[in-house]
C-alpha positions as a Markdown table, in Angstrom:
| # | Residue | x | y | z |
|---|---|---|---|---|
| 1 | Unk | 17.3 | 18.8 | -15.8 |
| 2 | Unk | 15.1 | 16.3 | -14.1 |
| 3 | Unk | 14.3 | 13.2 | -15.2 |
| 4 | Unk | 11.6 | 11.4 | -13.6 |
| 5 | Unk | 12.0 | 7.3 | -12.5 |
| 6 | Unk | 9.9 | 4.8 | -14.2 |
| 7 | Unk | 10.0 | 2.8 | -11.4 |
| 8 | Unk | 9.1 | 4.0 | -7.9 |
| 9 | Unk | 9.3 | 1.1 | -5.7 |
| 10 | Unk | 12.0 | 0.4 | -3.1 |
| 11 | Unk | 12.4 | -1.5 | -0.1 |
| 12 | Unk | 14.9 | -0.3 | 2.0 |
| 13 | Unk | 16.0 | -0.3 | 6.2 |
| 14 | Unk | 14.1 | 1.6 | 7.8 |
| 15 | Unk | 15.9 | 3.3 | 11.1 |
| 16 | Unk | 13.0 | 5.1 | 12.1 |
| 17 | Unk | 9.1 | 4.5 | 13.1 |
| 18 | Unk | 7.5 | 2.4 | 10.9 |
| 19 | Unk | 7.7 | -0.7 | 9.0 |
| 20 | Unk | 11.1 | -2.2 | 8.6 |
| 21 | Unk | 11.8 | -3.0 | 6.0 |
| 22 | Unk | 10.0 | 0.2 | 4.6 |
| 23 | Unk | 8.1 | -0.1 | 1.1 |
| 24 | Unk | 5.7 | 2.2 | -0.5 |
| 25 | Unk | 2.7 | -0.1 | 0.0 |
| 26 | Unk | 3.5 | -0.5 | 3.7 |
| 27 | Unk | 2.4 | 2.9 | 3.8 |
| 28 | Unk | -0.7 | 4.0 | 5.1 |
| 29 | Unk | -0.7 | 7.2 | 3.6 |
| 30 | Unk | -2.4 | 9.0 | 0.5 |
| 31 | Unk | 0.8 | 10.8 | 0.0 |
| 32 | Unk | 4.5 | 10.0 | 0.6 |
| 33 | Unk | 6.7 | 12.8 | 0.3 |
| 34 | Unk | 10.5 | 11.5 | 0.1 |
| 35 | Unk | 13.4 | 14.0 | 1.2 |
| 36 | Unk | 16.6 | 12.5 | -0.2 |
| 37 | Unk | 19.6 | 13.7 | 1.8 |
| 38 | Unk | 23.2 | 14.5 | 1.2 |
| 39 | Unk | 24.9 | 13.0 | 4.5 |
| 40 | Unk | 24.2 | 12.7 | 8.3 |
| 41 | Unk | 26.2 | 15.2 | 8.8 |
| 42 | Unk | 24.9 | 17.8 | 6.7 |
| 43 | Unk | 23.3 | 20.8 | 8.9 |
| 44 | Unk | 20.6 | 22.1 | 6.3 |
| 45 | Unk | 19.9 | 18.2 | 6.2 |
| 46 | Unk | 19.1 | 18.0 | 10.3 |
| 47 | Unk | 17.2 | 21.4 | 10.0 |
| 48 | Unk | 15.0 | 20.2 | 7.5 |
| 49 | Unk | 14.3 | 17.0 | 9.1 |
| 50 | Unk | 13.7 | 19.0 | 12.5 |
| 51 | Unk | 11.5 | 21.5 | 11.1 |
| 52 | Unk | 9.5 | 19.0 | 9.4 |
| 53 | Unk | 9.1 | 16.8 | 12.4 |
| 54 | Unk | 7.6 | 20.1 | 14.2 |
| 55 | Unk | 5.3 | 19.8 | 11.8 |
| 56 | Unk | 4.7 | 16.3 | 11.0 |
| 57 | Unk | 1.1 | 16.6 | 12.0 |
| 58 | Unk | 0.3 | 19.1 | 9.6 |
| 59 | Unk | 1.4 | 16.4 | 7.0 |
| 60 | Unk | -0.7 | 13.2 | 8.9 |
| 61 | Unk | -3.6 | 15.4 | 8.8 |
| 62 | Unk | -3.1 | 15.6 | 5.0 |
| 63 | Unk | -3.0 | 12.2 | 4.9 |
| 64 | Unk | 0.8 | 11.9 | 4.1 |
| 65 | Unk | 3.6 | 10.1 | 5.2 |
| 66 | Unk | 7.5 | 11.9 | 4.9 |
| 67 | Unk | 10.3 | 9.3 | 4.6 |
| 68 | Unk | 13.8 | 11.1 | 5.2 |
| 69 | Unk | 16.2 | 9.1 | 2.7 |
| 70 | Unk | 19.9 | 8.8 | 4.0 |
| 71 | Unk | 22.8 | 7.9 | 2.4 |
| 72 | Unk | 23.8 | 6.0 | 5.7 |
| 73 | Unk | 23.7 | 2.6 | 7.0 |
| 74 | Unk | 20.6 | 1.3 | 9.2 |
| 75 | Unk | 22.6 | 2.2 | 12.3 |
| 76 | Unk | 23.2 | 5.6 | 11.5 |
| 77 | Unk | 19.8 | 5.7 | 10.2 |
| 78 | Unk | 18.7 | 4.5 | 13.7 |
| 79 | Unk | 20.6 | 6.9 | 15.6 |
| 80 | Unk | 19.9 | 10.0 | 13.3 |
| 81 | Unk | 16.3 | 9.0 | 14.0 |
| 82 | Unk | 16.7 | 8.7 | 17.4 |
| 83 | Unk | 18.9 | 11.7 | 18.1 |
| 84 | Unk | 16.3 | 14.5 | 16.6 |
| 85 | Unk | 13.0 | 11.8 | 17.9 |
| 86 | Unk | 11.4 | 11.9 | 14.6 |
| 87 | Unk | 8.2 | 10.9 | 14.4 |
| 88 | Unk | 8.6 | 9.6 | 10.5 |
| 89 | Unk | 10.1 | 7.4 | 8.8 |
| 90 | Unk | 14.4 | 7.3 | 7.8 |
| 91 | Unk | 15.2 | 4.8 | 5.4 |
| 92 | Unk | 19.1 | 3.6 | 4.7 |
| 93 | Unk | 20.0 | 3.8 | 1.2 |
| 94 | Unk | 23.9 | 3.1 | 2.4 |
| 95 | Unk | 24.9 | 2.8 | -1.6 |
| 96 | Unk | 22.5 | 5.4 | -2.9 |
| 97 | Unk | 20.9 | 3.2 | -5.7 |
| 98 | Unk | 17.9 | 4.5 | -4.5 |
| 99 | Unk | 18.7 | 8.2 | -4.5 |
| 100 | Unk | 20.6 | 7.6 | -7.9 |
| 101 | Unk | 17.4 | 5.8 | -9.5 |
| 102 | Unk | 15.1 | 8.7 | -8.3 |
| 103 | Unk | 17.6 | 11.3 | -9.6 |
| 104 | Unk | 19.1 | 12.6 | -6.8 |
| 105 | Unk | 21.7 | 15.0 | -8.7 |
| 106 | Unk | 25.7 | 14.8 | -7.2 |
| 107 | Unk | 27.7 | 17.8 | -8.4 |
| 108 | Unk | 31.7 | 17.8 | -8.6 |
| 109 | Unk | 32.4 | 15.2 | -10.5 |
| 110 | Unk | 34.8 | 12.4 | -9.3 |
| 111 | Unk | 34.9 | 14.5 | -5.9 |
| 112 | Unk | 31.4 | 14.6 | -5.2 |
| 113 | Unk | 30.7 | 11.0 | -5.6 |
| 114 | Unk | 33.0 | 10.6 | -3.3 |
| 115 | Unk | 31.7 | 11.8 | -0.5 |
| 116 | Unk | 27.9 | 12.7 | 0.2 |
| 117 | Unk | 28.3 | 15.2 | 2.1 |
| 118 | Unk | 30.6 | 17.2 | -1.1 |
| 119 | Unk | 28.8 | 16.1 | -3.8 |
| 120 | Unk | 24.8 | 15.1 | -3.4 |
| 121 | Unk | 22.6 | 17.6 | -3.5 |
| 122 | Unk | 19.1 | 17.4 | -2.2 |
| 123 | Unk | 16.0 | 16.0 | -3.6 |
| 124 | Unk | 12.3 | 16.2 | -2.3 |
| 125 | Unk | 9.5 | 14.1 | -4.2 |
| 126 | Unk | 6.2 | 13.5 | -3.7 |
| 127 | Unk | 4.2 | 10.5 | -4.5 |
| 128 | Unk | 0.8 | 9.3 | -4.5 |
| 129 | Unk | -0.2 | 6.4 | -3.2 |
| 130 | Unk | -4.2 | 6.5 | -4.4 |
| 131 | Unk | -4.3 | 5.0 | -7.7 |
| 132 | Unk | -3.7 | 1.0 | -8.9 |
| 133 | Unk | -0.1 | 2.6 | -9.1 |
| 134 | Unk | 2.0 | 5.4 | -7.4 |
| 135 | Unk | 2.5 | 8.1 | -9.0 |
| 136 | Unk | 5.2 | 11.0 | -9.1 |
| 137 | Unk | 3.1 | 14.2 | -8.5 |
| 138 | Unk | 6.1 | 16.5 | -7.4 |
| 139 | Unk | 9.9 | 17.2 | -7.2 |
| 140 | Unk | 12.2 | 20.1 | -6.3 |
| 141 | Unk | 16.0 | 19.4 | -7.3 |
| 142 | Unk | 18.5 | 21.3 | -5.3 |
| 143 | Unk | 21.4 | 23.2 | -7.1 |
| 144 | Unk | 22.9 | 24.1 | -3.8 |
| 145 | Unk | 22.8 | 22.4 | -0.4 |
| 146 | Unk | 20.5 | 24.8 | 1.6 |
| 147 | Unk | 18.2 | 24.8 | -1.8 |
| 148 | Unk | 15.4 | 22.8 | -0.5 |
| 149 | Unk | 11.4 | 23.0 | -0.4 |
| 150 | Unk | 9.8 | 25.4 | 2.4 |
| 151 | Unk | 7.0 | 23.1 | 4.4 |
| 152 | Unk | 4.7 | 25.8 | 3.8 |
| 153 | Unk | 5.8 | 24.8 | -0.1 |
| 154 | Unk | 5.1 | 20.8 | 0.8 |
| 155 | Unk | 2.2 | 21.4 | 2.7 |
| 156 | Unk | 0.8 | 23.5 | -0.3 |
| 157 | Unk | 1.6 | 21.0 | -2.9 |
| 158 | Unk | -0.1 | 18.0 | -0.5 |
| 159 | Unk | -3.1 | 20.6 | -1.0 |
| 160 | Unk | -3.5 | 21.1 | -4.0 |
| 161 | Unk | -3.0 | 17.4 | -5.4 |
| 162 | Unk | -4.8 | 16.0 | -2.8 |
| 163 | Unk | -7.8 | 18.5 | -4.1 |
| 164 | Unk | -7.1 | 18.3 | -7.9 |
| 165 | Unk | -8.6 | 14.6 | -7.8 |
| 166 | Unk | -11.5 | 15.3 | -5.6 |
């Protein structure tokens, strides 16, 4: 089960475009969607983040930001980054405080916490940035490691809660 944070600030190293470091209200966005992931070297991980960067416009024309959330350090934040030229945002969350605070579930036991790449499974939430505070507006919790949002499902969401306040 899912619980949601109380608290959804961070400021973490940012490896990618953008400010660094990266903060929610350095954003310029409506919407941040943030895709907490397992390991760099975790395939479904690199898929997602290359499928979405396809994309990315679809999600700047929605008026969102997506901030890939690695379980690295900066330099391997950086070079993840630079390796797949994504156009977003990859933060460094090297001891996963951030991940853990948001919920990011780790299954196995002693084993998967660990290692990432074993243990965390992935997280996707979406936050938005319009009100006097963020707000949580969206999560999907993986139970396995391909178990992950589509970006037609992301896109979607970004619809529908960018519409449900207009």
């Amino acid at each position: 089960m899912y619980s949601k944070p109380t608290d959804l600030s961070f400021e973490l190293a940012n490896g990618g475009v953008g400010p660094d470091p990266l903060r929610l209200d350095a954003l310029e966005a409506n919407f941040v969607v943030l895709l907490f992931q397992r390991d760099h070297l975790c395939g479904n991980c690199r898929n997602q983040v290359q499928e979405i960067a396809a994309r990315y416009e679809e999600f700047r024309e929605r008026n969102a930001v997506v901030v890939s959330v690695l379980p690295e350090s900066k330099e391997r934040a950086a070079e993840w980054a630079a390796s797949y030229d994504l156009p977003f945002p990859v933060v460094a969350d090297p001891e996963s405080t951030t991940a853990d605070r948001f919920g990011q579930p780790v299954r196995f036991g002693f084993l998967g916490e660990l290692h990432d790449l074993l243990g965390r499974m992935p997280l996707a939430v979406m936050i938005d940035l319009r009100g006097a505070e963020p707000r949580l507006v969206y999560s999907y919790v993986g139970n396995a490691p391909s178990d992950r949002p589509t970006i037609e499902g992301l896109l979607l969401e970004l619809d529908h809660k960018r519409n449900a306040s207009e």
